[in-house]
C-alpha positions, 0 to 999 in steps of 0.5 A: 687319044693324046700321046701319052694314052689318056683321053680328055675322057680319062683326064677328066675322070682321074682328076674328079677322083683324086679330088673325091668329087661325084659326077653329079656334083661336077654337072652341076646344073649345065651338064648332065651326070650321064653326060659325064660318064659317057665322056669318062667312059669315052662313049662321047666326046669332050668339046671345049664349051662341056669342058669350059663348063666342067672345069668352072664347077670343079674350081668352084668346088675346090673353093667351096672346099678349101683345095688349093687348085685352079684348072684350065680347060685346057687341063682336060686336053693336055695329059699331065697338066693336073698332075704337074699343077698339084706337084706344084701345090706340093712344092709351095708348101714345101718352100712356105714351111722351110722359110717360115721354120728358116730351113737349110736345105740341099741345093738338089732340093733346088735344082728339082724344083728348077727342073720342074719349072723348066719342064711346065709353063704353069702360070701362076705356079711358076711366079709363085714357085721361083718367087719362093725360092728366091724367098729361101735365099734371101733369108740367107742373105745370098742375094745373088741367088735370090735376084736370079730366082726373083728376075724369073719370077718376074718375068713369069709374072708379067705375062698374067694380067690384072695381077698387079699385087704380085707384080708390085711385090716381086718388083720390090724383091727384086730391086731391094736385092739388085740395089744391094748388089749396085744394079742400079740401071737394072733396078730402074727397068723393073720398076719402069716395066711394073710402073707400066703395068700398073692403072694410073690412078693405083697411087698407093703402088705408084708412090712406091715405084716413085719412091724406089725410082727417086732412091736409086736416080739418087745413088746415080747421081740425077739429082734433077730426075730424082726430085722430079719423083718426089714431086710425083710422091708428094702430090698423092701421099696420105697425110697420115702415112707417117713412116711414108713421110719420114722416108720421103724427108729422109730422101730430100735431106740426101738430096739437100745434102749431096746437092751442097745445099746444107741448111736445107738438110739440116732444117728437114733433120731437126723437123723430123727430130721434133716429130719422132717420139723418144721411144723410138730409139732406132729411128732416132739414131738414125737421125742422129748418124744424119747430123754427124754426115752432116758435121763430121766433114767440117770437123765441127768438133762441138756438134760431133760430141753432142751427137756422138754422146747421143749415140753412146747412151743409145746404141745399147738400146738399137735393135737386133738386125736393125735396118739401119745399123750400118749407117748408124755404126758408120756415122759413128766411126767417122765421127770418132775418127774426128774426134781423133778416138780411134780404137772406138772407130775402129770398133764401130767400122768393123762392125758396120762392114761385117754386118754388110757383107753378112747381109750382102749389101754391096752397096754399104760396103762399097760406100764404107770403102770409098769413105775410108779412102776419100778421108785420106787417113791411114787410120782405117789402111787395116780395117780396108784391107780387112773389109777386102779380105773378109769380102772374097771369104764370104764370096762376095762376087759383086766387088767391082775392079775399079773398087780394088785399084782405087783401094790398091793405090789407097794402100800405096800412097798410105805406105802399106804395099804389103796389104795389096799381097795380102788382098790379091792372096786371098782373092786367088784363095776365093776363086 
């Protein structure tokens, strides 16, 4: 008996009825049916090759018959395992239909779930279930939340061998969220974790740590190491992955780019412009916000009114919730300020900072915020003030102090003190 009263014997007879199996269908041919009901019956007792034996034929049977289970023998030894395995069935398909109906539901919700997860060390359920939950809050753009749920399940998950699908998808759930939240060393141990994990000739997962590894040693400023990556990339990409290419020419323009080596840059943006189709508004805009980062710093007047007249008859057409929108609108603004059209920079700045902190992407944020101070205009003094105020009412918890000091000192070499109470205000009002 173990120590809650029920035998390997009981186990074994409570899960074959709850699954509505008969005796001679979980024998099989290795085991005889009256083998089994003296273990039910505990008139014999269950050794672990019998229940190597049992547990093959019920998985095989839940397949056969489309139930969702996966036992262990040691499930026929444990009380409360099975029940805690299909409670977990039940809780993933909770979490699939909230996130596929975009569900609101209670935190306590959560927190039940969590509890459960605390309680048993079920493998894969648990990588599944914190996986899900982290699911749930990224489709309410609380990425806080949803990095906390994915590091667990990561964690989880690299304790399964040969998974290595869902290693490399909950990597990059994790990394697109710690990178929106400038986590970026953090974000580089995810990936070196599942880099090795992966088999060395799986190239079609190791581009994409590569890729992701090249993006963020860019933000870190390592130019050489981020190179050295897209060299790795290079070497195995399929020539017909497309998309895969533009993002790779789109991450050596930066590099070209922030490394002052302009012709270069400019050569990769009107290469990838005569090979993208007209049709694809969304990925032309894009290109098109590249070449004015490229011009509007020089104040290339000439250039920025051919680009911006791009964007004018275009951006109509950009899609909803584009992932490229805040680097469109951003450009654009920087563009007008240029031009010395302020309401239209103005307009197009708010749009680009709401849209980040609605979808809390610090970063973006953080890179609109020290542009408009690196400008040195006092053009945008209310529209930083703005993004701050409008930060700590959402509760973005990841604003940095050295981002709040610079924009302090921003405010006052702009004359504009009175901002800085306002700011401090509304951070105490948040707290």
């Amino acid at each position: 008996m173990n120590e809650k009263g029920l035998s390997p014997g009981d186990i074994l007879k409570k899960i074959r009825k709850e699954l509505g199996f008969k005796q001679h269908e979980i024998a099989g041919d290795d085991i005889t049916r009256n083998l089994i009901s003296l273990i039910e019956n505990n008139r014999a007792s269950l050794n672990r090759g019998n229940a190597e034996i049992l547990v093959r034929n019920i998985n095989n049977l839940c397949r056969m018959k489309g139930i969702d289970l996966e036992l262990e023998f040691k499930d026929l030894f444990i009380s409360g395992i099975y029940d805690a395995k299909s409670k977990a069935i039940t809780y993933t398909e909770f979490l699939k239909d909230v996130i596929r109906e975009r569900k609101v539901i209670k935190e306590s919700d959560i927190n039940e779930i969590s509890v459960f997860l605390s309680k048993w060390d079920l493998l894969p359920q648990n990588s599944l279930l914190f996986s899900l939950i982290g699911d749930y809050y990224r489709t309410l753009n609380k990425c806080n939340k949803a990095y906390f749920y994915y590091i667990k399940a990561f964690e989880n998950v690299v304790k399964i061998k040969n998974d290595n699908s869902m290693l490399v998808s909950l990597c990059k759930k994790a990394v697109d969220c710690g990178f929106k939240l400038g986590r970026l060393s953090e974000c580089l141990e995810f990936l070196d974790i599942t880099e090795s994990h992966l088999p060395a000739k799986d190239f079609e997962n190791l581009s994409q740590i590569w890729f992701q590894k090249a993006t963020i040693k860019l933000k870190l400023k390592d130019y050489d190491s981020a190179f050295k990556e897209i060299e790795s990339i290079e070497t195995h990409i399929e020539g017909e992955d497309f998309l895969r290419y533009i993002d790779l020419e789109i991450l050596k323009y930066t590099l070209y780019k922030e490394t002052g080596n302009q012709r270069k840059a400019v050569d990769i943006l009107k290469s990838l412009k005569s090979k993208i189709p007209d049709t694809d508004i969304d990925m032309n805009l894009l290109i098109n916000s590249y070449f004015l980062d490229i011009y509007y710093p020089k104040k290339n007047l000439p250039k920025l009114k051919i680009y911006l007249k791009y964007f004018e008859e275009k951006i109509d057409e950009l899609e909803d919730s584009s992932p490229y929108d805040i680097q469109i609108l951003r450009s654009a603004a920087f563009g007008y300020l240029n031009m010395k059209k302020i309401e239209s920079a103005r307009e197009y700045l708010s749009m680009a900072f709401i849209r980040s902190v609605s979808i809390s992407d610090y970063i973006s944020f953080k890179n609109i915020a020290y542009e408009i101070i690196d400008s040195n205009s006092n053009e945008f003094c209310e529209e930083l003030k703005n993004m701050l105020v409008f930060s700590f009412r959402n509760s973005m918890s990841e604003m940095e102090d050295s981002l709040i000091i610079d924009s302090f000192n921003y405010f006052k070499e702009m004359g504009k003190t009175e901002f800085i109470l306002e700011v401090l205000s509304n951070k105490r009002s948040a707290k």
